[in-house]
C-alpha positions in Angstrom: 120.5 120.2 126.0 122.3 117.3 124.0 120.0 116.2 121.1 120.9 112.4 121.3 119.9 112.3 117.9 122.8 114.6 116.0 125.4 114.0 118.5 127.8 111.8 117.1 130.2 111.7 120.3 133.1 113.3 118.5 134.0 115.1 122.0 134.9 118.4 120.3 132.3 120.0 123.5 133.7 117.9 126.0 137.2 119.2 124.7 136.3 122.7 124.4 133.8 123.4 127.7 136.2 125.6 130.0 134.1 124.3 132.9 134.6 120.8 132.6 130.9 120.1 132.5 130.7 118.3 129.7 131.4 114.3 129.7 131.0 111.3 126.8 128.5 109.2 128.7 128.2 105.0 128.2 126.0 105.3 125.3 129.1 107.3 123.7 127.2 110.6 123.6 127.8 113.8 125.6 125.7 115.0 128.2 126.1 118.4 129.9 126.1 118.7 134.0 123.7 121.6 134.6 125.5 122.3 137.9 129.0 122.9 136.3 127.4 124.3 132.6 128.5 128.1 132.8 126.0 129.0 130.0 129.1 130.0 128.1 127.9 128.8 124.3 131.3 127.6 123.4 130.1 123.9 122.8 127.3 124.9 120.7 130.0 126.8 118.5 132.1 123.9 118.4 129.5 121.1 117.6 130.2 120.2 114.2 126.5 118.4 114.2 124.8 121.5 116.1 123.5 118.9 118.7 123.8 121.2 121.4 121.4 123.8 122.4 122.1 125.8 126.0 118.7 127.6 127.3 119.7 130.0 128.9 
């Protein structure tokens, strides 16, 4: 889950998701496809805001 709120669509999680299932939407924050998301936790260590929060 992306909290809208702290994200600040920097892109570091888009950058850094080895599954490619994480995209900068139109409202220039990321959102995470639950289908691709591997439950991997690398974007939540590389969110400099700590906007991201997998449930696993």
């Amino acid at each position: 889950m992306v909290d809208k709120e702290k994200c600040i669509g920097c892109g570091a999680c888009a950058s850094a998701c080895p599954a490619g299932a994480i995209k900068i939407g139109k409202d220039g924050k990321a959102e995470i496809d639950k289908e691709l998301c591997i439950k991997c936790h690398t974007c939540e260590s590389v969110c400099p805001m700590g906007a991201i929060k997998i449930e696993d």
